[in-house]
C-alpha positions as CSV (number, residue, x, y, z in Angstrom):
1,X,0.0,0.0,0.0
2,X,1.3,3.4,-1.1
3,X,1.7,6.1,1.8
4,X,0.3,9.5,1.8
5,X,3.6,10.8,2.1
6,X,4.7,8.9,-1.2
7,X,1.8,9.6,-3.1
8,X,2.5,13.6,-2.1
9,X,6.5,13.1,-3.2
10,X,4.7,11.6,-6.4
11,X,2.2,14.6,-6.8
12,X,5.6,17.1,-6.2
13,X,7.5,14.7,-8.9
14,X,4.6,15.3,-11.5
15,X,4.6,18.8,-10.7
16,X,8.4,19.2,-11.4
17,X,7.9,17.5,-14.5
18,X,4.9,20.1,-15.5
19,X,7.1,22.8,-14.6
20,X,10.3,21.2,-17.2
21,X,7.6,21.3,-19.6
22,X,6.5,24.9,-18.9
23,X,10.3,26.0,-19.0
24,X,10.9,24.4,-22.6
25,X,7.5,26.3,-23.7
26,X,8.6,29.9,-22.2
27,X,12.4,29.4,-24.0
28,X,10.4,28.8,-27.3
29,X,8.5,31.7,-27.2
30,X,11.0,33.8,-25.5
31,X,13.1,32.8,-28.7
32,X,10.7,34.1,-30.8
33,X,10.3,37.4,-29.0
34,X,13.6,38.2,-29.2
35,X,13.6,37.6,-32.9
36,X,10.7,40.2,-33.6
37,X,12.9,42.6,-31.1
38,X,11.7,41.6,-27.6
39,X,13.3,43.4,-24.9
40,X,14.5,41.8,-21.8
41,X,13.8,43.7,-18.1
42,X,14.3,42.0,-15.2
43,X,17.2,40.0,-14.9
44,X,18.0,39.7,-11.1
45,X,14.8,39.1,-9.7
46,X,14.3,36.4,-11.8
47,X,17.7,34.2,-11.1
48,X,15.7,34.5,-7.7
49,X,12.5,33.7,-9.0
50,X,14.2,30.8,-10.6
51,X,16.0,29.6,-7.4
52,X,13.1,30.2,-4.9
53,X,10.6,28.2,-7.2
54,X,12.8,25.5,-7.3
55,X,13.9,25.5,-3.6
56,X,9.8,25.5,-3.1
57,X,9.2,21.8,-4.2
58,X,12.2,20.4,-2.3
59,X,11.1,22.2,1.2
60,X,7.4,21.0,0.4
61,X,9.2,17.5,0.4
62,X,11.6,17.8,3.2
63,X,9.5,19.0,5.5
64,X,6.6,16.4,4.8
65,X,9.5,14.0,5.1
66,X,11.9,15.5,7.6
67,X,9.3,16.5,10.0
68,X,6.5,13.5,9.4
69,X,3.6,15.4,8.5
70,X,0.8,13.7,8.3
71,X,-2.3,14.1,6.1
72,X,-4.3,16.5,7.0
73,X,-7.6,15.0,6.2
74,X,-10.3,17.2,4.7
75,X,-8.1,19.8,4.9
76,X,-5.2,18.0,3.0
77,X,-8.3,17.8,0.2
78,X,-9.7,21.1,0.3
79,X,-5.6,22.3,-0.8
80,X,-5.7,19.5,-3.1
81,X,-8.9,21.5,-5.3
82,X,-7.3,24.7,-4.3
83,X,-4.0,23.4,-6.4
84,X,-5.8,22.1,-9.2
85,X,-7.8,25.5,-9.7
86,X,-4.9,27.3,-9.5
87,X,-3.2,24.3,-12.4
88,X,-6.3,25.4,-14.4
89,X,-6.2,29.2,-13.7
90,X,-2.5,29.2,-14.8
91,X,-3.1,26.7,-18.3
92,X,-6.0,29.6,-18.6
93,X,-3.4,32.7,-18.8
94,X,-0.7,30.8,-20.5
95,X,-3.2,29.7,-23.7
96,X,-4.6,33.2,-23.4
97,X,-1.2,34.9,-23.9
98,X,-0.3,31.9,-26.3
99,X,3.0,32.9,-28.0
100,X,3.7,36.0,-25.6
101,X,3.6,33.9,-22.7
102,X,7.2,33.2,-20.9
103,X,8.5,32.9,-17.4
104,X,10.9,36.3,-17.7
105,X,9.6,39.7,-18.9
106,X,9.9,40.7,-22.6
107,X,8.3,43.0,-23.9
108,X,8.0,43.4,-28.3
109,X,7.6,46.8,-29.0
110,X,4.3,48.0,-30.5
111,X,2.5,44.4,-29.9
112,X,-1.0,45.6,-27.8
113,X,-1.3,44.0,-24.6
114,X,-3.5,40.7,-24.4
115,X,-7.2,41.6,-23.1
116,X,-9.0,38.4,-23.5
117,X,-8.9,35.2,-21.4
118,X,-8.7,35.8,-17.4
119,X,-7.2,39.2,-18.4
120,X,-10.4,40.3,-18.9
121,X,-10.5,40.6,-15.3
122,X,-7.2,41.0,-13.9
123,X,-4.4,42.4,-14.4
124,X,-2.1,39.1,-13.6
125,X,-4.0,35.8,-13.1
126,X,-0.8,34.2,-13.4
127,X,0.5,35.2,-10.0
128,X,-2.7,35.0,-8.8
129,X,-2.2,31.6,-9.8
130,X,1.1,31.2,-8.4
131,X,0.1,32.4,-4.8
132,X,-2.7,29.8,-4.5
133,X,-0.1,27.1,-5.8
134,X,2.6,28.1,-3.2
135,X,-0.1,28.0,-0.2
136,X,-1.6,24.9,-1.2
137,X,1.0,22.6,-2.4
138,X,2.6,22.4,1.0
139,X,-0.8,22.5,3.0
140,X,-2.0,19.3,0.9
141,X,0.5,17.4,3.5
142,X,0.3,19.3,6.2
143,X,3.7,21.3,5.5
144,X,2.6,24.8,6.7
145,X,5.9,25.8,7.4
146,X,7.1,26.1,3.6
147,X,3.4,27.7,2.7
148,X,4.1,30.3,5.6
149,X,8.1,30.6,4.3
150,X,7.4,30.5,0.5
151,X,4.2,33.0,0.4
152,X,5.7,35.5,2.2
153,X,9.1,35.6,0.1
154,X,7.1,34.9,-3.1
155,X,5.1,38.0,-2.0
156,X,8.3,40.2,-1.8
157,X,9.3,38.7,-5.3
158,X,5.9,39.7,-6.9
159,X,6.6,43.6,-5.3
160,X,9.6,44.0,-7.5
161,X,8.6,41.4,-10.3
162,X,5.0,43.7,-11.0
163,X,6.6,46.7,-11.4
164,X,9.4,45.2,-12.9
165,X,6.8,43.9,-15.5
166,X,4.1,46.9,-15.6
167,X,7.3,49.8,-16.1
168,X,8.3,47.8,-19.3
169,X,4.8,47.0,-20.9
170,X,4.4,50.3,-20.9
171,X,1.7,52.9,-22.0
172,X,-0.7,50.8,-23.7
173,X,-0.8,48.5,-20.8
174,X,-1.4,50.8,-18.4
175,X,-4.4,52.4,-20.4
176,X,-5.4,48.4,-21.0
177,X,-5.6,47.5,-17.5
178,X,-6.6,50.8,-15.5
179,X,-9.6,49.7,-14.4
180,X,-8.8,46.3,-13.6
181,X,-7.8,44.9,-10.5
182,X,-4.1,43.0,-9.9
183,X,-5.4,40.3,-8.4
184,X,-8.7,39.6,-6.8
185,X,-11.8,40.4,-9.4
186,X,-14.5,42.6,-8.6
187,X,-18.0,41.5,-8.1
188,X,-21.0,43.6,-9.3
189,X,-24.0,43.3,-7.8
190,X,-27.3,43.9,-10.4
């Protein structure tokens, strides 16, 4: 009989692999950016980007390991659904941006910024995305440490990675997104 805590290394083993995949995709189209004059910004905070989202699946083992969490139960399930929404939201963005999505910030010059998709009603569904992700993957097991650890540097990251991003897509971005939220959408009552 397979463990919890081996079916959770499995789960973090699958999501590695996703992520490989996701890292081949983004060099492709970050090699077609810079062939139709994409413009890199960004490049410190995202060797740490890099290292702290790799880091993040080892500490969600180790410490699930290290520290014999056990399954959480019902809550271990309720981080499970929160994980897989935040899988879909982020397959959302990415086929949304299609060609123009990548993991570092280029910008082509004179493209218009990408309205349609969940960026009809943020700003950066990705991150959104990525903050449910680094809450719930640990929680799944019980590893509230790294959620606690991880959010809270991943939220320092996002500080300097959004302006990073929002200074270099410039003025048509800005007049795009003005009345849209960063993160959480708005709800209308009618």
């Amino acid at each position: 009989m397979v463990s919890s805590a081996h079916a959770y290394l499995g789960f973090l083993v699958l999501l590695a692999a996703e992520r490989l995949v996701e890292l081949v995709l983004s060099q492709r189209n970050a090699a077609r950016a810079f062939a139709r004059g994409g413009v890199e910004t960004g490049h410190g905070h995202y060797r740490v980007m890099v290292i702290l989202h790799s880091l993040f699946l080892v500490a969600c083992g180790a410490e699930v390991l290290g520290l014999s969490r056990p399954f959480p139960g019902a809550a271990g399930y309720a981080a499970l659904g929160v994980a897989l929404a935040a899988q879909a939201l982020r397959y959302w963005a990415i086929a949304s941006l299609g060609e123009h999505w990548n993991t570092r910030v280029i910008v082509v010059p004179g493209l218009p910024p990408v309205t349609r998709g969940p960026y009809r009603y943020l700003r950066h569904p990705n991150y959104v995305a990525v903050v449910l992700e680094l809450a719930a993957v640990p929680l799944l097991h019980g590893a509230w440490v790294t959620a606690l650890v991880f959010s809270l540097a991943n939220a320092l990251l996002l500080r300097v990675r959004i302006r990073a991003e929002e200074a270099a897509l410039g003025t048509a971005y800005a007049e795009a997104f003005a009345g849209k939220p960063r993160f959480l959408p708005e709800v209308h009552r009618g």
